[in-house]
Legacy VTK file of the C-alpha trace (Angstrom):
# vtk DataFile Version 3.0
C-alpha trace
ASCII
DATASET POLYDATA
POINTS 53 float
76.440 148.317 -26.844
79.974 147.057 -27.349
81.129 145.306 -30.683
81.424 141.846 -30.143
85.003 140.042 -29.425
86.348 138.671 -32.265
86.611 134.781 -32.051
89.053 132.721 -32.107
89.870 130.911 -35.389
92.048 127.734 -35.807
95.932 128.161 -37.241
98.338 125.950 -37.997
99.256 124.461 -34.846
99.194 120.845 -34.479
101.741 120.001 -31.708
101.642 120.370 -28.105
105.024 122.411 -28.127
102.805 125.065 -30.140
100.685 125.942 -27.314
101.016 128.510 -25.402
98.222 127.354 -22.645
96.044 124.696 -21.758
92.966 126.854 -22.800
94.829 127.074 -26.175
95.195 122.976 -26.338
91.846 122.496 -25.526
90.493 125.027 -28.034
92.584 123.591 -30.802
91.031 119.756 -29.438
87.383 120.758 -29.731
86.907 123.649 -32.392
89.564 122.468 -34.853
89.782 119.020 -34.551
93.714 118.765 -34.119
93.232 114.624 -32.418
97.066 114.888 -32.336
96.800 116.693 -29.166
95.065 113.813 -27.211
97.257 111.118 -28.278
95.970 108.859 -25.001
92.057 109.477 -26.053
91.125 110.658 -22.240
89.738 114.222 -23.916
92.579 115.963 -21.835
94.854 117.796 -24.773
98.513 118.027 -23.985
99.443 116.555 -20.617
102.398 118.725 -20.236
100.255 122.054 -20.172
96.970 120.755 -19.155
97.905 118.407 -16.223
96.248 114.133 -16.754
93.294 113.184 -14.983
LINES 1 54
53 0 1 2 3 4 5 6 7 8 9 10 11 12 13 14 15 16 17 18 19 20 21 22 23 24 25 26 27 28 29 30 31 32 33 34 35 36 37 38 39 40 41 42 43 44 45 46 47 48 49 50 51 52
């Protein structure tokens, strides 16, 4: 049985020239709250990394 991986926590990153990925953006959107990452509302963090719908 393998130790578990360790998770993810929230920094101090609250701009989209922080990220390093879109998985990052999104992570930062839903588990720490950082709103400042959606600034249209469409749930899609950082349309430079993570594309629009």
């Amino acid at each position: 049985m393998s130790p578990p991986a360790p998770a993810a926590s929230c920094g101090a990153k609250r701009k989209c020239g922080q990220m390093l990925s879109c998985e990052e953006a999104r992570f930062y959107l839903s588990s720490c709250g950082v709103r400042a990452l959606d600034r249209d509302g469409d749930g899609v963090p950082c349309e430079s990394l993570c594309g629009g719908r």
